[in-house]
N, C-alpha and C positions, 0 to 999 in steps of 0.2 A: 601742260604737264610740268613738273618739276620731279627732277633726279634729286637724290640727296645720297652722301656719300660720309657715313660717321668713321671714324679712326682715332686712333688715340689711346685705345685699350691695352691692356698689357698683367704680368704678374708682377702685383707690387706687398710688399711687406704692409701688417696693419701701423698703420697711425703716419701710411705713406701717402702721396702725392699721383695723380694724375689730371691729365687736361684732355678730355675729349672734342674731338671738332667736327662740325658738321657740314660740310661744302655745299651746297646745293646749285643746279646747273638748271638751267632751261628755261628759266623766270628767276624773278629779282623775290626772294623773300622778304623785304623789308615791307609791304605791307600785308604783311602774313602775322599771327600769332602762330610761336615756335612752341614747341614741348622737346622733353627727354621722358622717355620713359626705360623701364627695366623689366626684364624676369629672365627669373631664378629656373633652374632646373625643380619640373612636378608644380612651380606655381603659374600664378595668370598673372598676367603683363600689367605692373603698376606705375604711379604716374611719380616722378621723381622731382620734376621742375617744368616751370613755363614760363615765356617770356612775351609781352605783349606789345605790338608791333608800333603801337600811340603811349608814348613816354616810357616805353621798356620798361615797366611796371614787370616784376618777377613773383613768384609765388614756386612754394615750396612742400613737398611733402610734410611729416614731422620728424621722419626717419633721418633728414637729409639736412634739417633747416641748422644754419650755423656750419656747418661743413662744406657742404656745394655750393656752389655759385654759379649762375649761368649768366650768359651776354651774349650778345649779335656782335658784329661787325657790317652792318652794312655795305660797306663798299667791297667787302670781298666777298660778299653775298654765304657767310658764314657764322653758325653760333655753335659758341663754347660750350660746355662743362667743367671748370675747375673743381677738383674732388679733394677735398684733403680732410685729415683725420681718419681715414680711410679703414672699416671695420671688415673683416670675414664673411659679416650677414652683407655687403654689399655685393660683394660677387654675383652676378648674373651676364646675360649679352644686353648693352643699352641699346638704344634706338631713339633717333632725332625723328621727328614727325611734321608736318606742315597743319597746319588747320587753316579752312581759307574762309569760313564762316566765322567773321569777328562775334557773333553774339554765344555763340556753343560753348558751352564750360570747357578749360584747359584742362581738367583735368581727367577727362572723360577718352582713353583708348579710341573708342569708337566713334569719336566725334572728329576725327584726322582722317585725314585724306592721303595724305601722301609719307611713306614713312622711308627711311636709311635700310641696310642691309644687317645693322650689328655690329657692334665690337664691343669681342670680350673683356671684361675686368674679371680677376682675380686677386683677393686677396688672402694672402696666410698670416697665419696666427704666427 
């Protein structure tokens, strides 16, 4: 089993900054492929970023790519989200995910096993 615990959300002005992080407790994520996913209020839960756990190869929505950034930290058995440029259509609750099937596409909700509780972003115009 792995806990994972996201934070880091908050109300930020557009074209601002935040850094989500994702703790995860009970196993070591470092040979896990990591995701971030989002949704929006009324939508379904889309795939924002992924990181893969053999040479931290990242991979990006289109909505996102140039603005976020994601990374692990290994030894603190946690991965980021740096967000900036930061636009209004990003507002939703995010969610860090585990996938423990190296071969499943990252990009695929359903393909994760283990997911975080949420934390909200908000941006104003």
């Amino acid at each position: 089993q792995v806990q994972l615990e996201d934070s880091g959300g908050g109300l930020v002005q557009a074209g601002g900054s935040l850094r989500l992080s994702c703790a995860a407790s009970g196993r070591t994520i470092s040979y896990y492929n990591m995701g971030w996913f989002r949704q929006a209020p009324g939508k379904e839960r889309e795939f924002v970023a992924a990181i893969s756990w053999i040479g931290s190869r990242t991979y990006y929505a289109d909505s996102v790519k140039g603005r976020f950034t994601i990374s692990r930290d290994s030894a603190r058995n946690t991965v980021y989200l740096q967000m900036d440029s930061l636009k209004p259509e990003d507002t939703a609750v995010y969610y860090c995910a585990v996938i423990t099937n190296p071969i499943q596409a990252m990009s695929r909700a359903d393909n994760y096993d283990y997911w975080g509780q949420g934390t909200q972003v908000t941006v104003s115009s």
